[in-house]
N, C-alpha and C positions, 0 to 999 in steps of 0.2 A: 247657429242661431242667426235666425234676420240682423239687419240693424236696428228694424224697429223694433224688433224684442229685443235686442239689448239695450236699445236707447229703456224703455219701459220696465227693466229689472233696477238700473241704475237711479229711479226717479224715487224721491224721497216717500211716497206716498207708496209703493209700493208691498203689498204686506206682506210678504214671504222671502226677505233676503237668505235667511238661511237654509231656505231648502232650495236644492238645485232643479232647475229647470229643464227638461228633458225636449219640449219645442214648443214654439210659440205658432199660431195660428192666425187672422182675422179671419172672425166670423162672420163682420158684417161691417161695410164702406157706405156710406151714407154720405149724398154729396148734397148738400144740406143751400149753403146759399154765398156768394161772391165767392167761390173757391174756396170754401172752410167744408171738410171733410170732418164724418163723426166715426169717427174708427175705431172697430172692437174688438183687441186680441183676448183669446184665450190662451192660458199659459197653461202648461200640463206639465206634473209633476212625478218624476221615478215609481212613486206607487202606485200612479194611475189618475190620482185626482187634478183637479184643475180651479181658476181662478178666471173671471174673465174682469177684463178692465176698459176704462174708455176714454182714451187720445181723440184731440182736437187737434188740425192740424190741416196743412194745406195742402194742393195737388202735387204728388209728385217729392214730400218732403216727407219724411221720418222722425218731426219733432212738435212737440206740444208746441200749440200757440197759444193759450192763455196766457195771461191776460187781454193779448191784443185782438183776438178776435172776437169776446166777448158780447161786442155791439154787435156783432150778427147774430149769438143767438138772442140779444133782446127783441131785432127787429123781427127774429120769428114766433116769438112771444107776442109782441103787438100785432102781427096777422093773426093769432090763434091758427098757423098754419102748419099742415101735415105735410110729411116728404116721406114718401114711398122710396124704399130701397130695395135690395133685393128681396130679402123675406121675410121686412119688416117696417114696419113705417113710424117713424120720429113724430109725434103729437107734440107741439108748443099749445100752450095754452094761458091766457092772464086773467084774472078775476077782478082788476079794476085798470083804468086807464094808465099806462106808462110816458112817464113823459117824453116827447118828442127829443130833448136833451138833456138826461137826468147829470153828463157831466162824464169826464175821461173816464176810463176805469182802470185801474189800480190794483195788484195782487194786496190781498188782507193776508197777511203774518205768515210765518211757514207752520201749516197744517200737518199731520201727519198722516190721514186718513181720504182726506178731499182738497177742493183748490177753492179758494174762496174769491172771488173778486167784487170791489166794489167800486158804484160810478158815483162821482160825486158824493156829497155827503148825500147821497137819497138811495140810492135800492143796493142790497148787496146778491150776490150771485155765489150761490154755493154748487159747484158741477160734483156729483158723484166717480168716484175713480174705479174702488174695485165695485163690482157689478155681481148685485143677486136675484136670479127672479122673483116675481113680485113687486107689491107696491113697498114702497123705503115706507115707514114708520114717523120720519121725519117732516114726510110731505102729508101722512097719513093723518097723524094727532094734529098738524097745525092746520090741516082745511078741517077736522071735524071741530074743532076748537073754536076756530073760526066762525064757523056755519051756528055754531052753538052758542056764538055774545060773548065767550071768554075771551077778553081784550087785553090781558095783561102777557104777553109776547109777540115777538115783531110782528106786524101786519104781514098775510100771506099778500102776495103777488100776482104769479105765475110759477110753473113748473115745464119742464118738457121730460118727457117720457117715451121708450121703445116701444112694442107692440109686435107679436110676430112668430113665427117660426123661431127663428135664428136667435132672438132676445126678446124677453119682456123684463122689462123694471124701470125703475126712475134715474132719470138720468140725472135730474136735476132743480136746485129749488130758487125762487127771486122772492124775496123778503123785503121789505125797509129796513136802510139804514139804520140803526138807532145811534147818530152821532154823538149825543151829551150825554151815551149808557158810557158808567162804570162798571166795569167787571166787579163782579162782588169777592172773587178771593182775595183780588191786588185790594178791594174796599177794606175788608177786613183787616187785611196786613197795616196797610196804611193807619186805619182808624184806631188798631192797638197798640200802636207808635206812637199816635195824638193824643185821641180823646176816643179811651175803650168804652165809656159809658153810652159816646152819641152810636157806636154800632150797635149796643144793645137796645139804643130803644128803634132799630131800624129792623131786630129779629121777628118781632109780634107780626108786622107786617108780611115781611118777608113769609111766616105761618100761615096767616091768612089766604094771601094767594096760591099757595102750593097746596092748602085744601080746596079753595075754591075750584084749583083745578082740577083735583080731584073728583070733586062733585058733579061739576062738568062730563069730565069724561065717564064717569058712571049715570047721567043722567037720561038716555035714550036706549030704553031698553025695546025698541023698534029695528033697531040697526045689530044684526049679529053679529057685526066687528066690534062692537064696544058697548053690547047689554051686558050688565052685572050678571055673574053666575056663581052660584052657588060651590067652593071649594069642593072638588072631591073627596069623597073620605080617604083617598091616596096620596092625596098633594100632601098634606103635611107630613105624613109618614115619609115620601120620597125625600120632602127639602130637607128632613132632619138626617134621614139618611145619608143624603149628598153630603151636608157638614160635618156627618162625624167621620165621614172617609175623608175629608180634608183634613181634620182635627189629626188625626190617628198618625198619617202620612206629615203635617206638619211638625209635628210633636216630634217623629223618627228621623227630620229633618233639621231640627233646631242647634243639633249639636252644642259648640263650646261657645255660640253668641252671645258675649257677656251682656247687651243690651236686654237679650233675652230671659236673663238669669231671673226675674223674679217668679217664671209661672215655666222652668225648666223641670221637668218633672209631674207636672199638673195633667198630663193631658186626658188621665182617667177623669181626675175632675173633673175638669172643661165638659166631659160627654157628660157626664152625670150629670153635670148641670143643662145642659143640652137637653137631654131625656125629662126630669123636672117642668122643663119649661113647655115644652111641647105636650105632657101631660094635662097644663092646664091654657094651652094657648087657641082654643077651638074659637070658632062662630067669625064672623065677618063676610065678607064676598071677594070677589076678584073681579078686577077690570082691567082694562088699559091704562098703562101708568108712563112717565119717562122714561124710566130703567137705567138711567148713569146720573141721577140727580146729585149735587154738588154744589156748592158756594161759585165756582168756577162757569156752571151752567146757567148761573142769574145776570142778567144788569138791572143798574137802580138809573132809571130817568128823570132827574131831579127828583120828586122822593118816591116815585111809583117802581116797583118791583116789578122784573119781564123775567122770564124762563124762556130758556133756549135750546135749540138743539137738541131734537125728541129721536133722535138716530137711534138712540142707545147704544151699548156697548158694542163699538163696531167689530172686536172680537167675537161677538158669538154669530152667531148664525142670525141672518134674518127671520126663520119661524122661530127662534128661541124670543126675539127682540121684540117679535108683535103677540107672544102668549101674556092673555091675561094672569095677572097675579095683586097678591094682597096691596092695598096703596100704601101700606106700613114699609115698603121697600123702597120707597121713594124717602120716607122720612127716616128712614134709616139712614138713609145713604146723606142725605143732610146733617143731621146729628154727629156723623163721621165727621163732618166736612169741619162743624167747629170747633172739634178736637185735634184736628189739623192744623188747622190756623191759629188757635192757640198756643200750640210747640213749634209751627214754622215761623211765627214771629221772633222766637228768642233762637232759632237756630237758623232764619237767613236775615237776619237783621237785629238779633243780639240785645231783643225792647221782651223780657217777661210781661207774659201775659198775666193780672190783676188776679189775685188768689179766688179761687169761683168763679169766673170769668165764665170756662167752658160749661158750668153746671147752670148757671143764670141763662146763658144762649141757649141751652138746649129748653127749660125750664117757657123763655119767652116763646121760643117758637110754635114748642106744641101746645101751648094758651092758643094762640092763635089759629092753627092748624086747625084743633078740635071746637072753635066759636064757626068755622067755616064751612068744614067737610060734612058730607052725608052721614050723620051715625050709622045708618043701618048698613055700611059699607063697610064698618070696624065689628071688631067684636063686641058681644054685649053689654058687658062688663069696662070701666076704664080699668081694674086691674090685670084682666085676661088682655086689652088690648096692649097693656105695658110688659106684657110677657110674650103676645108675639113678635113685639118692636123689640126685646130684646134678644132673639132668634132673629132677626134679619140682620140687628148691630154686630153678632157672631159673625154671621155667615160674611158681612164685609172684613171684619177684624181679621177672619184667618185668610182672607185673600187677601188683604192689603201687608199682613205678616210674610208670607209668600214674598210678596213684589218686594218690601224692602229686603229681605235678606238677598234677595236677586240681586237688586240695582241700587239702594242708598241705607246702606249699613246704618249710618250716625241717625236715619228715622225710624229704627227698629220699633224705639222706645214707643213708638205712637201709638202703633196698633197692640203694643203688650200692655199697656195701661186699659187700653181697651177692653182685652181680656181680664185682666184684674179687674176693670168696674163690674162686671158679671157676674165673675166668681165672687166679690167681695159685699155684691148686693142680697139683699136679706130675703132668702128663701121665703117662697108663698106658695 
């Protein structure tokens, strides 16, 4: 193997350490501007498939240079300039002025997926690593967001993007800063250590925006990337499908995990309750949604609410990431998040969380949520639409049950309590 494909298997961001590498390629050398090279290996693996990724780096060198080249690709943002390569051309482009010297730039935290860099406290710089045709989802939801008056996440920038033969996708996205944003997981941890009451009245908000943007992204039904469509009569049949073969396989998988023990043996329930819900979980639409929504995925900017990071699940495939689907997956996957935060406060920092704590947060947010969101985008009913919110809270439970029996034993408990609120809520 190259050096630069071994430099590039070695790099943290890479996604495939465990499968072996059979040879690395570039597909395409782009010599972009002051000696900063955009370079694009493809890595091919024993059964055939492949991964293609993208080094920054300089003439004649085999190693990343972000951070420090980064002010090159701003200044080809502020040309809006294209650079023709072999059989494919690099488009920079910015949608508002860049400052002449937004300030050094600086690696932001170690990512696991992309490299993030930021100048001064004003624009951050998120470069894409591995590489999928098409447009990213991330550049995609926050220009139409944009375009569309939804102001509550970072200001878009600029982007730069491939084009071509050899590659099309997005390389890369320029946001603002949000200096005085708090993360909202570390917020919540923190705030359930201090004062749990002042996070709760920061949930209803937190509601609000996450339907507003909902509504948003279902509100142009001109644009075929993101007009509301009517569910197939096969979508729900499939997703119940999809979760009872997780069910079935997790349940055969549970073994002797004492954390596990209260719903060991359940897992015929579990479908049957599965089956129930989807019997009466019909009507609503599908749009564009985030698709990894999380407490972790928010900042609060003094007291306004921002969502972040519309990539979605950098594990699935990019057409799985841009298929529309119900907005109830988005609030699902929040309702998760403060059942999280509630057991990760007494198990990384040893502060129980306030008896109904977690049922008051989920209770505030979706007040909010449904004073904001498009009804006609839910089901008809609020009790149908509570029954397919609880069909997506499944469908994250048994993939979050999965991960911890993988990787953090002592949070088993989290997602089996999860499963118990299901099974233990009152049949309708």
């Amino acid at each position: 193997m190259s050096a630069l494909a071994d430099y590039l298997v070695r790099q943290r961001w890479f996604a495939s350490k465990a499968r072996e590498v059979s040879h690395a390629d570039v597909v395409e050398d782009v010599a972009l501007r002051d000696g900063l090279r955009a370079t694009f290996v493809e890595t091919v693996f024993n059964p055939g498939t492949h991964e293609t990724y993208q080094l920054l780096r300089r003439e004649a060198e085999d190693v990343d240079v972000l951070p420090d080249c980064a002010g090159v690709l701003l200044d080809l943002m502020r040309d809006n300039a294209d650079v023709q390569g072999g059989e494919s051309v690099v488009r920079f482009r910015s949608l508002d002025g860049i400052p002449d010297d937004p300030g050094a730039p600086r690696a932001m935290g170690a990512e696991q997926s992309n490299t993030s860099v930021v100048f001064g406290d004003a624009l951050a710089l998120k470069v894409y690593r591995r590489l999928e045709p098409g447009i990213n989802p991330d550049l995609e939801i926050s220009r139409f967001l944009t375009a569309h008056g939804f102001a509550s996440l970072p200001r878009l920038v600029g982007w730069y993007e491939a084009e071509g033969r050899a590659l099309d996708a997005t390389l890369g996205l320029l946001q603002e800063f949000v200096a005085d944003g708090r993360d909202g997981w570390e917020l919540a941890l923190d705030e359930l250590g201090s004062d749990p009451e002042r996070f709760l009245g920061r949930v209803r908000p937190l509601g609000e925006v996450v339907g507003e943007m909902h509504r948003v992204l279902g509100s142009d039904a001109s644009d075929p990337a993101f007009s509301p469509e009517e569910p197939s009569t096969e979508a729900i049949g499939l997703l119940t499908a999809t979760i009872d073969e997780e069910i079935e396989r997790m349940f055969l998988e549970l073994g002797d995990a004492e954390a596990a023990a209260p719903i060991a043996g359940r897992g015929e329930e579990v479908r049957d309750r599965l089956r129930m819900l989807t019997r009466v979980a019909t009507g609503g639409r599908v749009i564009r949604h985030h698709g990894d929504l999380h407490l972790g995925q928010t900042l609060l900017s003094g007291e306004d609410w921002l969502v972040l990071d519309f990539e979605g699940e950098p594990a699935r495939p990019l057409v799985e990431r841009r298929r529309k689907r119900s907005p109830l997956r988005d609030v699902a996957g929040m309702l998760r998040s403060f059942a999280y935060a509630a057991s990760a406060s007494e198990l990384q920092r040893g502060i129980a969380a306030p008896e109904g704590w977690e049922e008051r947060a989920r209770e505030a947010f979706l007040e909010g949520y449904f004073e904001k969101v498009d009804p006609t985008l839910l089901p008809p009913s609020r009790a149908a639409t509570r029954q397919l919110l609880s069909i997506f809270e499944l469908e994250k439970a048994v993939y979050e049950l999965r991960y911890e029996l993988n990787n953090r034993p002592d949070w088993v408990r989290i997602p089996v309590a999860g499963i118990l609120r299901l099974l233990e809520a009152p049949a309708s």
